[in-house]
C-alpha positions in Angstrom: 93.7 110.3 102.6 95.4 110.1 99.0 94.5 107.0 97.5 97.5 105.0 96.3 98.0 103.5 92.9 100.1 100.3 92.9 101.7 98.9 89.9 105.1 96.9 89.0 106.4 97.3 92.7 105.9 100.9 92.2 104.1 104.1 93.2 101.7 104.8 90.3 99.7 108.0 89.8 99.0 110.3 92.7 97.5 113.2 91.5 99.1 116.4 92.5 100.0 114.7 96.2 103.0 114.4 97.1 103.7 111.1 99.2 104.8 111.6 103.0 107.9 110.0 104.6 105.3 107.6 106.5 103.8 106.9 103.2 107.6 106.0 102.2 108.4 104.3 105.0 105.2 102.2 105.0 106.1 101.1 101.3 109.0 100.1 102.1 108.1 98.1 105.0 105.2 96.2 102.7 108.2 95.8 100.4 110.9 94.4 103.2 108.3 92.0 104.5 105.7 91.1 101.6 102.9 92.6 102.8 100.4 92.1 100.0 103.1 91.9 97.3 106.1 89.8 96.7 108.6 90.8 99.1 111.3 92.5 96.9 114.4 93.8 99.3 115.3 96.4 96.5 111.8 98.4 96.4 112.3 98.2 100.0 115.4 99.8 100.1 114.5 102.2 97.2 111.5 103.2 99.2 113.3 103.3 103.5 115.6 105.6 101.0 113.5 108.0 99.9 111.7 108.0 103.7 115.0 108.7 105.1 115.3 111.4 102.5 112.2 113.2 103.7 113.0 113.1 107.2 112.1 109.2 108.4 115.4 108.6 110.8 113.2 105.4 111.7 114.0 104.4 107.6 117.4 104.9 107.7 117.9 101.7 110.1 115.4 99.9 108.1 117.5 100.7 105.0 120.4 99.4 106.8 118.9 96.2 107.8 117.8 95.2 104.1 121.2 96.6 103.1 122.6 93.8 105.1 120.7 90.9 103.0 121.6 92.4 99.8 124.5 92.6 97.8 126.0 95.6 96.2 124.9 95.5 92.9 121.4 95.3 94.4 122.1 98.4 96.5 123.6 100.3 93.4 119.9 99.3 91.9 117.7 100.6 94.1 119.4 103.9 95.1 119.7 104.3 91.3 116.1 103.7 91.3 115.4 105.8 93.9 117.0 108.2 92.1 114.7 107.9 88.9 111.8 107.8 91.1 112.7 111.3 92.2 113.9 112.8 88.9 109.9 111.1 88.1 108.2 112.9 90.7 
């Protein structure tokens, strides 16, 4: 198992691994429920994003659900974060 990196609500350095949808996914759900960090509804979205992106369908109706609680400035920040974070890696 790759051993994760955290730092500023982020994904830090991996190596040359590339994270899996379920590694995605299971950020985002530390994220949407503050599992060991502050709970942060953008990461979470940014992160159910990028899991739907790889294939998590399970994401996508997370994504929705913290889409709901947030407004649309905060949406327009994480999938532009999202973005950068796959420009990044």
């Amino acid at each position: 198992m790759a051993r994760w990196e955290m730092g500023d609500a982020d994904i830090g350095s991996m190596g040359r691994t590339q994270p899996s949808a379920k590694d995605l996914f299971d950020l985002g759900i530390m994220f949407s429920s503050g599992l060991g960090v502050e709970t942060d509804l953008i990461a979470a979205h940014k992160w159910f994003n990028l899991a739907a992106a790889t294939g998590d369908n399970e994401a996508t109706q997370y994504r929705r659900e913290v889409a709901r609680e947030m407004s649309e400035a905060d949406i327009a920040e994480a999938q532009r974060a999202a973005r950068e974070w796959l420009r990044a890696h």
